[in-house]
Each structure stands twice: as C-alpha cells, then as structure tokens.
SEMARLO-28242 format. One record per residue (C-alpha): chain; x negated, y, z negated. Coordinates in Angstrom, 2 decimals, padded with zeros to 5 digits. Layout:
N
chain;c1;c2;c3
A;X;Y;Z
...
This chain:
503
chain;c1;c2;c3
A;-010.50;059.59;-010.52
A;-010.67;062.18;-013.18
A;-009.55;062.65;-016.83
A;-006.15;064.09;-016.01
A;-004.89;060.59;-013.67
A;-006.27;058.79;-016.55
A;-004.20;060.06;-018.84
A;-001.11;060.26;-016.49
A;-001.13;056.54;-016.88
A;-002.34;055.87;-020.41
A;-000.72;055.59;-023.65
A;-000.82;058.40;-025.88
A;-002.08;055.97;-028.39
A;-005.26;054.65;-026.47
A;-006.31;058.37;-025.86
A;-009.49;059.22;-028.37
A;-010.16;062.76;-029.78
A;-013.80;062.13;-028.82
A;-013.85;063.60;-025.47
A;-014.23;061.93;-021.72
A;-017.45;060.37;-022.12
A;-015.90;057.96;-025.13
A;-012.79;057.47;-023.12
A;-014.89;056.21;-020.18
A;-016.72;053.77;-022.77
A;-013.57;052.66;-024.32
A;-011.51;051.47;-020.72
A;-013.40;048.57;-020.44
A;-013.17;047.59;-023.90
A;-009.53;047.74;-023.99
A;-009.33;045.69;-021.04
A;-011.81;043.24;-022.20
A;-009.47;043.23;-025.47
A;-006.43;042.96;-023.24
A;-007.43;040.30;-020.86
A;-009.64;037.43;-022.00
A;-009.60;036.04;-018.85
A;-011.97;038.65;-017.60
A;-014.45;037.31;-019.79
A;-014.70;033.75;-019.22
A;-017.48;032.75;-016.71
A;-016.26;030.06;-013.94
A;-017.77;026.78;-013.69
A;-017.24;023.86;-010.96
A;-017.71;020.73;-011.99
A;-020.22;018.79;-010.06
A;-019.43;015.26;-007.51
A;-017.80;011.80;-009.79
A;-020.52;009.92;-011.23
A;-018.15;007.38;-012.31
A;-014.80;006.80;-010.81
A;-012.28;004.50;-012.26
A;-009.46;002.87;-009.88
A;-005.96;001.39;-010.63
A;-004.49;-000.05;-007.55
A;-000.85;-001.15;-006.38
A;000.55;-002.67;-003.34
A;003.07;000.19;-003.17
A;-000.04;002.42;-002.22
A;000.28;004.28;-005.62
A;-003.10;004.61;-007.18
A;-003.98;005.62;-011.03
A;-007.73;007.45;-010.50
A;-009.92;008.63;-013.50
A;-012.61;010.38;-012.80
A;-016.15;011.15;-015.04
A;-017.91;014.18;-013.65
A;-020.64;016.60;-015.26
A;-020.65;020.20;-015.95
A;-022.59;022.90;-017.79
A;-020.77;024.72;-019.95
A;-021.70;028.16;-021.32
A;-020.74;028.66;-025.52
A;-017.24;029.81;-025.52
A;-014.11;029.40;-023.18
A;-014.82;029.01;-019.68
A;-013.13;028.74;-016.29
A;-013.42;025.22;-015.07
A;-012.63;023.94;-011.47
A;-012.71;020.74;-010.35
A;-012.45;020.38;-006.29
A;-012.32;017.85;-003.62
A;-009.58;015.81;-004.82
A;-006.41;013.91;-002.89
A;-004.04;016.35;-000.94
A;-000.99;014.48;-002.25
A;-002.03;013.60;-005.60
A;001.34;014.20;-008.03
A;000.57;016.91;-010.63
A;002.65;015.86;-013.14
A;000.51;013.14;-013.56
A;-002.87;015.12;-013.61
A;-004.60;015.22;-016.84
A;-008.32;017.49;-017.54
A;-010.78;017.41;-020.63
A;-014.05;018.71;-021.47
A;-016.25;016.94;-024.21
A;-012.92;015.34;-025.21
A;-011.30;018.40;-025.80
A;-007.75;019.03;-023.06
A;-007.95;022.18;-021.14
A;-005.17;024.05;-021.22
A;-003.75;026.65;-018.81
A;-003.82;024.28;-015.77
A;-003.48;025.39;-012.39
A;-003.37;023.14;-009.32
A;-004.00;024.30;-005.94
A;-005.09;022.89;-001.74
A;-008.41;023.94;-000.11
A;-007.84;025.20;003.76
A;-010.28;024.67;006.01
A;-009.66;027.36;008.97
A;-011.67;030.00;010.70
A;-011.34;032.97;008.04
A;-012.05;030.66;005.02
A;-015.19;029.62;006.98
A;-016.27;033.11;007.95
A;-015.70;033.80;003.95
A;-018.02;031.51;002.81
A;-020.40;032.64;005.82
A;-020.83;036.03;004.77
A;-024.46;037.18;004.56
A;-025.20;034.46;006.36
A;-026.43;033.33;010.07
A;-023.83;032.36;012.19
A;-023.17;031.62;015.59
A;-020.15;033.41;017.88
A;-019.06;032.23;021.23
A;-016.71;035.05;023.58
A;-015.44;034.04;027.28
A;-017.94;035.60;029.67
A;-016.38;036.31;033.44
A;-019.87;035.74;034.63
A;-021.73;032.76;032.71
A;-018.29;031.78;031.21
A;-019.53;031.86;027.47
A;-021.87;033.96;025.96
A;-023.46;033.36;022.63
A;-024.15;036.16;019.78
A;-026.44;035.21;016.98
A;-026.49;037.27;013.90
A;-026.20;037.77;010.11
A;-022.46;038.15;009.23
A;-021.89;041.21;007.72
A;-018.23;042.05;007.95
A;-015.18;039.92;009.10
A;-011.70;040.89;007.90
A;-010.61;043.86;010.32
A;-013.01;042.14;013.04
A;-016.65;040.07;013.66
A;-019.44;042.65;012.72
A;-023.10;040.80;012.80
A;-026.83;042.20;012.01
A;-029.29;041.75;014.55
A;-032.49;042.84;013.66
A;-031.57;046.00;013.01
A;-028.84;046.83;014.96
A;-024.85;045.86;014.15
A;-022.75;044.54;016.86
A;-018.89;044.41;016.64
A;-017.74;041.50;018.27
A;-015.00;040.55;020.68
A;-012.72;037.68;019.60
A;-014.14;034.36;019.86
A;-015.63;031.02;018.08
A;-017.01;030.37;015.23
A;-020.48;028.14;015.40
A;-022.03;027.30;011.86
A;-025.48;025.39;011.89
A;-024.34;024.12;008.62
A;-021.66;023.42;005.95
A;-021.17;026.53;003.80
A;-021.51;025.94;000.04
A;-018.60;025.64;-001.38
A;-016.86;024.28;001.39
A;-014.32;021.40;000.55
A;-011.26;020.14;001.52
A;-008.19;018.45;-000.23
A;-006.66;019.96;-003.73
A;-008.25;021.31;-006.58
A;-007.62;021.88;-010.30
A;-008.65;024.45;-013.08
A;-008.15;025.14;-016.58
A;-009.58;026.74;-019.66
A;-012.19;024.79;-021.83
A;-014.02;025.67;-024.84
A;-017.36;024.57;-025.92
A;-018.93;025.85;-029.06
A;-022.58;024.25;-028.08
A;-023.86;025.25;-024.21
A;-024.93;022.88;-022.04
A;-024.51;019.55;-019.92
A;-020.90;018.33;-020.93
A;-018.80;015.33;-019.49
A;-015.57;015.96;-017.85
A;-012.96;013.90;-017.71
A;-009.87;013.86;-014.70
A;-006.90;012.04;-014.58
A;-004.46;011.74;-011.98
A;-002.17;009.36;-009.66
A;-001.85;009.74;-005.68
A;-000.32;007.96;-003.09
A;-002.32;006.77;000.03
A;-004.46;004.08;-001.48
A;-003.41;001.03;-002.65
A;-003.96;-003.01;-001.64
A;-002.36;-005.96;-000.34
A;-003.05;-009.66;-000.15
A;-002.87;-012.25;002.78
A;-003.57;-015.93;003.25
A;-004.91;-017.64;005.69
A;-003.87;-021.56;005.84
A;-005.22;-024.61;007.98
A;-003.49;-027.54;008.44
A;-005.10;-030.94;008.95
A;-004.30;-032.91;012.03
A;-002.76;-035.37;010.09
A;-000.58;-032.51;008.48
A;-000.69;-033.76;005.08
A;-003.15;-030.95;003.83
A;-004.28;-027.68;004.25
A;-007.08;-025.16;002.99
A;-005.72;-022.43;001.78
A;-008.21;-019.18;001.53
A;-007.25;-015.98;-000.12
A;-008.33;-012.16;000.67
A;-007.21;-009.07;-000.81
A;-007.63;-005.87;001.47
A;-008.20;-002.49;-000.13
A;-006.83;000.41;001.94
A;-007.61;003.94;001.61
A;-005.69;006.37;003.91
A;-007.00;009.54;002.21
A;-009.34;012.20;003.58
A;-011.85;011.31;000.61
A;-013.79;008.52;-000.34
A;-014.48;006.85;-003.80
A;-017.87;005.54;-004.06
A;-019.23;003.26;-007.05
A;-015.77;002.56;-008.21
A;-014.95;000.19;-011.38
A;-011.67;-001.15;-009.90
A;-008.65;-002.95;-011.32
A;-005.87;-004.87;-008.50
A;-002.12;-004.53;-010.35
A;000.43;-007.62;-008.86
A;003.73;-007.59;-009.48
A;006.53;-005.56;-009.60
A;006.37;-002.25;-011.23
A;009.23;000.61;-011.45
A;008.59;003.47;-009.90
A;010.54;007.17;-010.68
A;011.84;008.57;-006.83
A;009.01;010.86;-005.60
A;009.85;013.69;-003.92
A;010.64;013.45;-000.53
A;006.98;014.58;001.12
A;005.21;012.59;-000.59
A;007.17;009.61;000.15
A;006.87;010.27;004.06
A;002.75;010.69;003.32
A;002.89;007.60;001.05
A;004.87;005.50;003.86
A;002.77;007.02;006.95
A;-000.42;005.88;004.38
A;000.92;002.19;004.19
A;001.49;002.31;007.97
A;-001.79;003.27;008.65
A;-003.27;000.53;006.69
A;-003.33;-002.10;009.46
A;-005.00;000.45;011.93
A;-007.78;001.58;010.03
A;-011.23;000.98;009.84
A;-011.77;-002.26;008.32
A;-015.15;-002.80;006.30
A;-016.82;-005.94;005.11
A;-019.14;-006.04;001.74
A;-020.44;-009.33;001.86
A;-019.47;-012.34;-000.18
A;-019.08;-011.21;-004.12
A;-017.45;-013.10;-006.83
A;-013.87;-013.57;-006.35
A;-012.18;-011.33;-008.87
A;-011.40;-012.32;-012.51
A;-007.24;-012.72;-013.28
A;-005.23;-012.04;-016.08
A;-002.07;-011.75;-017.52
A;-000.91;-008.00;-018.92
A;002.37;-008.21;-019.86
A;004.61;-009.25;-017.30
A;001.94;-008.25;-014.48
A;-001.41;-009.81;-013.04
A;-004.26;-007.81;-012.99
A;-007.51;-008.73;-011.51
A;-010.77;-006.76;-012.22
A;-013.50;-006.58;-009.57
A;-016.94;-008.35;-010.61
A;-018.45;-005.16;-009.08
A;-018.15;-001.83;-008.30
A;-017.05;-001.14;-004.82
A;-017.31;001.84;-002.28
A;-013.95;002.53;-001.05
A;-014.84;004.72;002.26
A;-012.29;007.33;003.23
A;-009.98;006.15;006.08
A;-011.09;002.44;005.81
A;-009.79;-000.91;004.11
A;-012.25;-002.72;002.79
A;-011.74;-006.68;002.43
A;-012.63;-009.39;000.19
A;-012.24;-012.72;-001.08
A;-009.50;-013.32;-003.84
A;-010.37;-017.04;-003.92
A;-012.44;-019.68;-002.96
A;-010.73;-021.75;000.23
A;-009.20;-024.54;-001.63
A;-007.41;-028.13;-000.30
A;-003.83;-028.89;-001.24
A;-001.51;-031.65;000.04
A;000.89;-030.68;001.85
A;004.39;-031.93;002.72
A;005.67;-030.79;006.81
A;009.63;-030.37;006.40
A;012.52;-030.32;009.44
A;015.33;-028.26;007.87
A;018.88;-027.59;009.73
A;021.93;-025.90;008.28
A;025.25;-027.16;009.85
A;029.11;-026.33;009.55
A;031.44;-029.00;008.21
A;034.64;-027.89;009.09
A;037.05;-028.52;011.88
A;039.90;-027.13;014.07
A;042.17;-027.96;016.57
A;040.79;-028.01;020.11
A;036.97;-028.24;018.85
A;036.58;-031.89;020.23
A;037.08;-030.67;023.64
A;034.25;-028.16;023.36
A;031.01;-031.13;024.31
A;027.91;-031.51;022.34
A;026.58;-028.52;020.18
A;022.51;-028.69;020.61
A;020.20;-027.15;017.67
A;016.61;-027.36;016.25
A;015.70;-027.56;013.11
A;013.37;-025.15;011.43
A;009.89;-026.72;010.53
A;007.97;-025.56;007.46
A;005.20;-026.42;004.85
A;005.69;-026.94;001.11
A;003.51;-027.60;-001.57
A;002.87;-027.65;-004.83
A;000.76;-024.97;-007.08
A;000.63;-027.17;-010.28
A;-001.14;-026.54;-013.72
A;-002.89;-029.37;-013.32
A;-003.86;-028.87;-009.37
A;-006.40;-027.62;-007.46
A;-005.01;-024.25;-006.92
A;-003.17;-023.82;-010.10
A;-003.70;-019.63;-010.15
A;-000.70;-017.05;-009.52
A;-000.59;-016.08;-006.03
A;000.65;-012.48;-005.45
A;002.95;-011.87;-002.89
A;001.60;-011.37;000.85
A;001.26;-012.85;004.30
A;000.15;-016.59;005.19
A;-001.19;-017.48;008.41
A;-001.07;-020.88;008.92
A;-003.40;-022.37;011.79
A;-003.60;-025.63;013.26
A;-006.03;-027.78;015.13
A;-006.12;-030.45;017.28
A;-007.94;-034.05;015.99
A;-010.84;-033.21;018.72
A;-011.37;-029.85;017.51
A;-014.43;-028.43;016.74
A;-015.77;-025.38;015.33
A;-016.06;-024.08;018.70
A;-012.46;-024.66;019.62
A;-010.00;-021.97;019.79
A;-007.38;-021.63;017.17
A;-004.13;-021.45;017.18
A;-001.34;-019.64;015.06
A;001.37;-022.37;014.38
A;003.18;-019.39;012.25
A;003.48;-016.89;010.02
A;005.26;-016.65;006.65
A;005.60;-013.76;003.68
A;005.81;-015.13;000.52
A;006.90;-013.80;-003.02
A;004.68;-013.47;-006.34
A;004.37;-017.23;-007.03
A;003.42;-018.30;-010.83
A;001.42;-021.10;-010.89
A;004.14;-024.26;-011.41
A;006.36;-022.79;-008.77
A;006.83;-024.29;-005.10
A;005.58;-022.71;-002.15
A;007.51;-022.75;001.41
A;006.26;-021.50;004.56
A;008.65;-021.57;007.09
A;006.87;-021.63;010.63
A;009.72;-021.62;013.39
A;011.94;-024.31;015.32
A;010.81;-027.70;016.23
A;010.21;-028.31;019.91
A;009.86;-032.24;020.16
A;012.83;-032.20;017.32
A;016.22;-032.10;018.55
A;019.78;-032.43;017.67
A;023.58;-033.25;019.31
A;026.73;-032.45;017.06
A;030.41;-033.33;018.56
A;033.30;-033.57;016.31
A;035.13;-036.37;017.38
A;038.36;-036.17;015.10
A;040.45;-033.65;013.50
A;043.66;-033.93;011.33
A;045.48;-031.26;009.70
A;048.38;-032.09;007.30
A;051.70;-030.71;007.89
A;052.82;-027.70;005.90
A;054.71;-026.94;003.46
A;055.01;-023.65;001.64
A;053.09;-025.02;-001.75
A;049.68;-025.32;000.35
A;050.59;-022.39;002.95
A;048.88;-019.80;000.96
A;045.46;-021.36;000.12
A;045.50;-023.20;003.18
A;046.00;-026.62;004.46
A;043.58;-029.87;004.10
A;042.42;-031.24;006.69
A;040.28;-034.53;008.06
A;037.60;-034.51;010.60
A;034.65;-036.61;011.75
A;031.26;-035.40;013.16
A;028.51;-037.50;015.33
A;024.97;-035.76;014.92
A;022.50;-037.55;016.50
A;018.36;-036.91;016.26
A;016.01;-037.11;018.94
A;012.24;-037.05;018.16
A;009.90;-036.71;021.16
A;006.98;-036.92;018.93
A;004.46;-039.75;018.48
A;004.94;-040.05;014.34
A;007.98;-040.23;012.18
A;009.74;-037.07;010.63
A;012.23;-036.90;008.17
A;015.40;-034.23;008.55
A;016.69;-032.53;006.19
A;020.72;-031.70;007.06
A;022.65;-029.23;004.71
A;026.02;-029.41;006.14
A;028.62;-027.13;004.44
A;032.36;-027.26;003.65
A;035.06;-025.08;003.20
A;036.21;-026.14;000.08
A;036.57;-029.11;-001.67
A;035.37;-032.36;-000.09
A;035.24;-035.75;000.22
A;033.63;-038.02;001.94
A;036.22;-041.12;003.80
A;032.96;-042.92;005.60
A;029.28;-042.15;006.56
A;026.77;-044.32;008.30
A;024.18;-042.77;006.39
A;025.00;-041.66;002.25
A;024.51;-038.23;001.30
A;021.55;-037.65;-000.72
A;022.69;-034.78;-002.35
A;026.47;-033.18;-003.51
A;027.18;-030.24;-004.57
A;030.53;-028.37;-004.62
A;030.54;-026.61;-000.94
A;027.72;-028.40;000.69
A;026.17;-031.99;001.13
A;022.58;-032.93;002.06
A;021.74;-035.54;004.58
A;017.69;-036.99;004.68
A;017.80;-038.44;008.12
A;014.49;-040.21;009.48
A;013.79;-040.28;012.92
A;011.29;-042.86;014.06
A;008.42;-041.65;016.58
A;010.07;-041.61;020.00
A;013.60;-042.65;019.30
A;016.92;-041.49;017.47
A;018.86;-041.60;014.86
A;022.94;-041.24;014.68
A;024.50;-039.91;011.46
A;028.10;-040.29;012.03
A;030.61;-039.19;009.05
A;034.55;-038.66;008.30
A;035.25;-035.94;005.42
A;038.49;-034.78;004.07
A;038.58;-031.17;002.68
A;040.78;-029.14;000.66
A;040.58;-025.64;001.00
C-alpha cells in the first residue's frame, strides 16, 4: 500500500503536514483512539470452584457459579466457557470483583473437524486416508496448514494430504463444548479476582418418590422417602451447595426449543444413569413463603447425564386405615329391571393421617408412592410384591393422604333395581322433568378371611328422599348419599333401599 491509497480513503482532517513517516506512526494511534476494543487483552476464566444449585421439579434450575481469573489493570475481555447449551440468556448475569460486566455477548462452542484442526495447528496430529491396498493408511505430522486442504511437516518435508480423518492423541487446549459468555470488566488493581455467573437452564431439576410397606395385618405401613436429582445436561456440577424448591411456582412460556429440550430432559430422567452417595443426613426443611425448600447437609457431585439419589427421610411407621370405595348410580328408568344383576368392584386404597402431633408430621412434596406388601411368612429373603402405585399432591402436614391401589378381587358386588315408578305428567313438571320412585338390591360378597367395611356413594339426579333402607345412610348430601356397609369374612351383606327423586 502506498501514500496515495492511503489518502484515497482518509479524511482530509486525519492527514498530517509532517510527511509519510508520521502518517505511518499516527494509523495505529487513531485506531487505537477509535476502537478500544483493540486494546483490551482477553482473559478466560478458569473451571467453578464453587457452584451454587437451585432445583425444581419442572427441570428448571437457578445455577451460580464462583470461578477465578487474573485480571490485567484496566478493561479486559472476559470469557467464561463450558456452560449449559440451553441455558436462557435473559436470565444470565456476569461480575468481576463485584463490579457487572457490561457489553455481554452469549455464544455455543462446536465441536467438529475444522474447529479441531484449528486448535491443532502447530501441533502433532494424526490423519487416516482409504488405501486400495492396506485399506487405511496413516500420516503423522506437524499441522501446518488446513483451510484450503491438510498440509503436515514431516521432518523436513511438507505433505499435502488427501481427504481423510482426523486422529488427535489428545484434547486440544481450549477445547470445550456447550455455550459460552463474555463481557467487558474493569479492574484498577491486577491480579487474581473472583468471578461471579449467574444463570437459569432447563435439563436439571428433581423429583421425589415413596416407597410404602404394608404390614400383614394392614393396619400400618413404613413409609421411606427419596428425592432423585437428575441432570440431563452434557456438563457436570461437582462440589455443589444445593437447595430442593417444592411446590408450585409460575413459570413465563419459554420459547418453543427450549421447551422440547426441557421435556426430552424430564423424559430422560428415568433412563439415565442412576448414582448412589451413600447414606448422608436427610435434608433440612423449611418454609419460604408459600414454598418448601430443603437444603442439602452436604455438597453433592451432580455427574453429567446421571440422577443421583438420596434419602429425604428416615423410613417411618404410620397406622394405616385399608378402604373399599364404589361409586354407584341412583336413578331409574323404565325397562331397567329387566336388564339382570349389574356386577362391580370396588376400588381399594390406603389412608392415613400426617398429623402435627404424629410420627411423620413433615410436608410431603408431591411424587410417586409404591406401596409393597408381604405375606405373614415373609422374610427378608422373600420376593416383594407391588400391591400398587399412587401419585400424590404436595401434602402439608395435617392433611390426609389416599393411595388408591386398584379393584378388589375377593370384594364383589350385585346391583338390580327391582322397582320403578314414574308419575304421570302434566305440563307444570314436563319441563324440569318428572319424579320418579325406584328401589335397588346391592348385595356384598367378601371371599376374604377378615372383615372389610364398604364404602357406597350412590348418586341422584336431583332431589331425594329416602321411602325405606335396610341399612341408614351414613352420610346426605344434596345429590349423593353414602352407605358404610360391612361385610363379614366369607359371607354377604344385602343393602336394599326405595328412594323417591325429584328432578
């Protein structure tokens, strides 16, 4: 380039009178004056030394970060690498010394052949070509040259290489994967300084499930408590201070990829590696606002790709109250008493009580119970058996827990209506309908060897009133009346009823 392009380009105004040698002095400081950028060194903060985690069960995870860095007096360039894929950046926060950086830029590592042979330049590397005779052959070499094809040093000769594979001995520095972020610090004294990173990402989050064993006697159970940590990203969390969230916390819609990665992340929590780390304390609960949090005793490696499981509570006895539940229909209608017996089962489940005063008496957040069952010869050597499965809610302690388990099998039940009457009509009651009488026999087998009680919600289409029962309702309520039948071990019981009702 000489002094005429220069000036073909230049403003009038930068031109000196001194001559070219102080015009090719003063370029550089114009530019330097121009762009500041140009004079800021880069830095890359080093690996977390401290990692702080906030976790959800809607695999939404608030991660702070405390890594180091040396900064040089003045702004500088600071990157920060290797974090989640899919973290969101408008949540993604970046200080130095306590001080934000500004300028932020986010950006996502690739890992693929030409970034590799990038970082591999100058360096050894290995390159496999097909070979018609020995199928591969194998060039070794210092790379040299890369972007308009491979060109090696060996010894002192340079090959040009046909297309092929890339074989590295080692990772390249600088070499990692997921997202990173930079921005412009300041420091007015050089040296060690402590970065801090904020951000929140979906793929890691936790969940709770029960496990629950019934007695033989079914009047009590043990109920045990884990929580399960799973982390479906690419990178792992070691050493981390960590704090579970329960309960239910709004969420703003995410856009639409990352709710596919989130719910792919959730999926994949059953599937992955699952890790053990011993037997710690069981995490310490508490109340924040109208959440539960509980805060690990320890700090925990969270493994990339794994779920990591632990106790949320020591295995703890509770009575326990087994229940025979059936839901029936009322009404009547002309030609039903020719239609035979109607046969059901009623659904069995457990209840009991998490009291203040008990010996559970803690908030249980919502998850799965497995409830197991034994025989009375059991031992520990006998195989178990799932008698069902149940999700429950958040429970606060002084709420009632139900786990429904399926339909009885030794617990059986007939219906017939044996009577229906409607009354004539006349075009005051046409409209809403005409009343009507009918009668119902139910009658309740139990096969088993112990008494069980039934609990029959039968419901009405309107208003209703009861002519004659064998057995009294033990509960009324506008639409629907509750029978307790008991059923002695081995035999039946008839509940037999008349009901008038008034749509």
């Amino acid at each position: 380039m000489n002094i005429r392009v220069l000036k073909s380009w230049l403003p009038k105004s930068w031109i000196p009178k001194w001559g070219p040698l102080a015009l090719g002095l003063s370029i550089p400081m114009a530019f330097a004056a121009f762009s500041p950028s140009l004079a800021q060194e880069q830095v890359t903060a080093g690996p977390p030394q401290q990692v702080l985690l906030t976790l959800y069960a809607d695999g939404i995870a608030v991660v702070e970060e405390r890594r180091s860095v040396v900064l040089p007096g003045g702004p500088a360039e600071l990157t920060v690498d290797g974090l989640p894929e899919g973290m969101l950046s408008n949540s993604v926060s970046l200080e130095a010394n306590g001080i934000p950086a500004v300028d932020l830029k986010l950006g996502r590592n690739r890992i693929d052949q030409a970034r590799l042979l990038a970082l591999s330049l100058g360096k050894t590397i290995e390159w496999v070509v097909p070979d018609a005779k020995d199928g591969t052959r194998t060039y070794r070499g210092r790379l040299v040259a890369y972007r308009n094809g491979i060109v090696i040093r060996d010894g002192e000769m340079l090959k040009t290489l046909p297309p092929g594979q890339l074989f590295l001995n080692e990772v390249p520095e600088g070499l990692s994967e997921g997202s990173w972020i930079s921005g412009t610090v300041s420091s007015e004294i050089p040296g060690d300084q402590l970065v801090r990173l904020g951000y929140l990402t979906p793929g890691i989050g936790w969940s709770v499930d029960y496990e629950a064993r019934l007695n033989a006697e079914e009047t009590a159970l043990v109920l045990d408590g884990r929580y399960a940590i799973a982390n479906g990203l690419d990178r792992s969390f070691p050493n981390a201070t960590t704090r579970l969230v329960a309960g239910s916390v709004n969420r703003a819609a995410l856009p639409r990829p990352q709710v596919r990665k989130q719910q792919a992340v959730m999926m994949e929590m059953a599937v992955s590696r699952t890790m053990s780390s011993g037997a710690p304390a069981a995490p310490v609960e508490a109340a924040l606002g109208d959440l539960h949090v509980y805060d690990l005793n320890s700090a925990l490696d969270v493994p990339a790709s794994a779920t990591v499981r632990r106790a949320l509570f020591q295995p703890t006895s509770l009575p326990v109250e087994k229940r025979y539940k059936l839901q029936g229909r009322g009404d009547g209608w002309a030609g039903r008493t020719a239609e035979g017996a109607e046969r059901q089962r009623p659904m069995v489940s457990l209840r009991f009580e998490n009291t203040a005063d008990g010996p559970l008496a803690r908030p249980l957040p919502a998850g799965l119970v497995r409830v197991f069952g034994a025989l009375p010869s059991d031992d520990e050597d006998s195989p178990r058996v799932v008698l069902g499965e149940a999700r429950i809610g958040h429970k606060a302690v002084g709420e009632t827990v139900d786990l429904p388990l399926g339909q009885a099998f030794d617990v059986t039940v007939e219906r017939r209506m044996t009577y229906f009457r409607q009354d004539p009509d006349d075009n005051q009651r046409r409209n809403r309908g005409l009343p009507f009488e009918t009668a119902h026999e139910i009658t309740f087998h139990n096969a088993r060897d112990r008494a069980v009680t039934v609990e029959l919600r039968e419901r009405f289409s309107g208003d209703w009133k009861i002519i004659n029962a064998s057995i009294d309702p033990a509960d009324r309520r506008p639409r629907s009346g509750l029978w307790k039948i008991k059923v002695p071990a081995g035999g039946k019981t008839v509940l037999s009823y008349r009901v008038r009702i008034e749509p």
